[in-house]
Residue, then its C-alpha position, 0 to 999 in steps of 0.5 A: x315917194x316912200x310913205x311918211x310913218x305917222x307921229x305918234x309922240x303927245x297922242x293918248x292910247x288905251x290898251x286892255x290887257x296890258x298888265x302882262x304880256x303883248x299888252x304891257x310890251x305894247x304899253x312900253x313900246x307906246x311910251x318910247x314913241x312919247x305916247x300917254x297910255x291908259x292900262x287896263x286889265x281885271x287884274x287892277x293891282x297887276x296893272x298898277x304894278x306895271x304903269x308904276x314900273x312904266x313911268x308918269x305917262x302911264x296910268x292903270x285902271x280897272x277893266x273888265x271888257x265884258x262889261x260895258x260899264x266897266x269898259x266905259x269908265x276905262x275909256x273915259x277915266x283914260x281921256x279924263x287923265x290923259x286926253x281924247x282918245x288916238x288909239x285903242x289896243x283890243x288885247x285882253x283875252x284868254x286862250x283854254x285848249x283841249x279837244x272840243x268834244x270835251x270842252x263844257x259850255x262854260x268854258x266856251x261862255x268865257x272864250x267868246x265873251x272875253x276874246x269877242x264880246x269885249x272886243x265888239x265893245x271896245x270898238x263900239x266905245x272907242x268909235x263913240x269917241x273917234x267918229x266926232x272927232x274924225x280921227x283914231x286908230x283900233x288895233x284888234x288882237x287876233x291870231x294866226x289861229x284866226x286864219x287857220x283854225x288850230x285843231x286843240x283849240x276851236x273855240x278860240x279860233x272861232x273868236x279870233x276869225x270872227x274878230x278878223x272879220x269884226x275888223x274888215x267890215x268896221x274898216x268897210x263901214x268907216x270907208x262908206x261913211x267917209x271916215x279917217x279912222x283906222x283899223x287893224x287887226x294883228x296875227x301873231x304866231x305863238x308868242x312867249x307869254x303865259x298864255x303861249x306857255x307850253x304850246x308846241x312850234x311850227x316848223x321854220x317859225x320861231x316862238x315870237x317875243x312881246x316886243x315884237x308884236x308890240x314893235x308890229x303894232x308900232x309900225x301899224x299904228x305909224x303906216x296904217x296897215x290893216x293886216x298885220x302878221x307877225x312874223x311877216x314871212x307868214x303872210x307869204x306862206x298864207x298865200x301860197x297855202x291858199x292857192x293849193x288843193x286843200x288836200x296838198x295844204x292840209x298834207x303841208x300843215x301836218x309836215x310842219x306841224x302846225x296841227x299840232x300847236x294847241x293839240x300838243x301842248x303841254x299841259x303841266x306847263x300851262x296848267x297855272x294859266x289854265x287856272x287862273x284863266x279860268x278865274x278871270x272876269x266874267x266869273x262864272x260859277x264851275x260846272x260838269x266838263x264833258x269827255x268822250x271816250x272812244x268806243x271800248x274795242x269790240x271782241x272781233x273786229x276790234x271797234x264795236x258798234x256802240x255809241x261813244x260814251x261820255x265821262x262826267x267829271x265835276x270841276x272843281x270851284x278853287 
C-alpha cells in the first residue's frame, strides 16, 4: 500500500531566510498547505514586506542564525504567535565565490558562520522544543555543492558537506533515542535567485525555480524523506558518477561542465549580491584579500622557478 502524505494544514513552522528567495516560495507553498508559518531573515523590514504580502497566517520576525539569543527569541516568538513548533526550515545562508587561493579569511568566517554554525543552532534550538514533545521535522538546505565540491567555490561546499553529514548523524541519534522526529536535508541544483545569479549551467540540468525546492520541501515534509534532491534525476546520475573511476567521473563532470558552475559565473551579474552578502549579519569589519598571482614566464623555458607572489588589495568598508 502506497504511503499516506502527512497533514500538514493547522501545523506551525518557522523558516530562516525566508524574505526572498527558496526561503519565501517555501513560506508560500507552506501557507497553501494551511500551515502558520514564522519568517525569520536579518533583513526584519524585508520579511515584514513578504509576511504582509503572504497573508495572516504569516508572521515575520527578526533573526540572525549566528546568534543563539537571537535564534532563541525566533523560535519562542514563532510558538508564542503561532504554536508549538512542527517544522524548521534551515534556509538562511550566503554563497561568495572565487578561487580559494584568493579567498581572505573573513570571507570564509562568514560562510562558515552562517551556512554551518547557524545551522547547527537551529537544530539545536528547535530539538529543544521537538524531543519533549516526541514530534517535528528539521529541514536542512545544503546543495548539490554539498556532494560534489564545486571548483569556484570550496568553502561554501565545505559548509554544505558538513551540514549533509550534520543531518545524517542527528537522524542517527534521533533513532538511537527512540524519537519520532525527522530530518532532512535538501540539494538543489542552481536555482534562479539572487544568490544563484550569474552562475553558469550544467549541461542536461535546467536552472531550477523557487517553487520547486519549495514544492520538494513539501513533499519531504508530507512523506518523510531524508534526502532530497532537486531535481530528482540527479540522484540517479550521483549514483552512477559514484560507481565509476574517479578518472572516467571527473572526465564527465568537465563534459557537462559542472566544474564550471561557480568557477564561471559572472561577476558583474552577481556583483549586488556579492556586496550585500558581504554586509549581512555577522558584521565583520573588511580586511586584506589575498591574490595570488602565477609566476611571471621565465626567459627560457617559459615558467621560472619563483615562488608565486602574492597581491594584497584592501576591501573596501562601504
Amino acid at each position: 500500500m502506497a504511503k499516506q502524505p502527512r497533514i500538514l494544514a493547522g501545523e506551525t513552522a518557522a523558516i530562516t531566510g525566508a524574505a526572498r528567495g527558496i526561503g519565501r516560495a517555501t513560506a508560500a507553498a507552506f501557507v497553501r498547505q494551511g500551515m502558520r508559518v514564522a519568517i525569520g531573515d536579518v533583513d526584519f523590514e524585508a520579511a515584514s514586506r513578504t509576511a504582509s504580502e503572504l497573508g495572516p497566517s504569516t508572521v515575520a520576525l527578526p533573526l540572525d542564525v549566528t546568534d543563539r539569543a537571537s535564534f532563541a527569541a525566533f523560535l519562542d516568538g514563532a510558538e508564542e504567535q503561532l504554536g508549538p513548533l512542527d517544522v524548521l526550515v534551515n534556509n538562511a545562508g550566503i554563497m561568495q565565490i572565487g578561487r580559494f587561493v584568493d579567498e581572505d579569511d573573513l570571507t570564509a568566517q562568514r560562510m562558515i558562520d552562517i551556512n554551518l554554525h547557524g545551522v547547527i543552532l537551529g537544530n539545536k534550538l528547535a530539538l529543544e522544543r521537538m524531543v519533549p514533545r516526541d514530534r517535528g521535522h528539521i529541514v536542512n538546505i545544503s546543495s548539490q555543492a554539498g556532494k560534489f565540491g564545486a571548483p569556484g567555490g570550496a568553502t561554501y561546499s565545505a559548509t554544505k558537506h558538513a551540514v549533509v553529514g550534520l543531518t545524517e548523524a542527528i537522524r542517527g541519534e534521533l533513532r538511537l533515542m527512540g524519537a519520532h522526529i525527522d530530518v532532512s536535508y535538501v540539494m538543489p541544483a542552481v536555482v534562479n535567485t539572487e544568490l544563484g545569479s550569474g552562475l553558469g549551467e550544467v549541461r542536461g540540468v535546467s536552472n531550477l525555480e523557487p517553487t520547486e525546492v519549495a514544492d520538494a520541501i513539501v513533499e519531504a515534509l508530507q512523506y518523510g524523506i531524508v534526502d532530497v534532491w532537486v531535481p530528482k534525476s540527479v540522484k540517479r546520475t550521483s549514483l552512477m558518477v559514484t560507481l565509476l573511476p574517479r578518472s572516467l567521473a571527473e572526465g564527465l563532470g568537465r563534459a557537462i561542465k559542472a566544474d564550471r558552475v561557480l568557477s564561471g559565473a559572472d561577476s558583474g551579474i552577481r556583483r549586488d549580491y556579492e556586496l550585500r552578502a558581504a554586509r549581512s549579519a555577522p558584521a565583520l569589519a573588511p580586511g586584506p584579500e589575498r591574490v595570488l598571482e602565477p609566476p611571471a614566464p621565465g626567459p627560457e623555458s617559459g615558467a621560472d622557478s619563483i615562488p608565486e607572489r602574492e597581491r594584497i588589495v584592501q576591501t573596501s568598508s562601504d
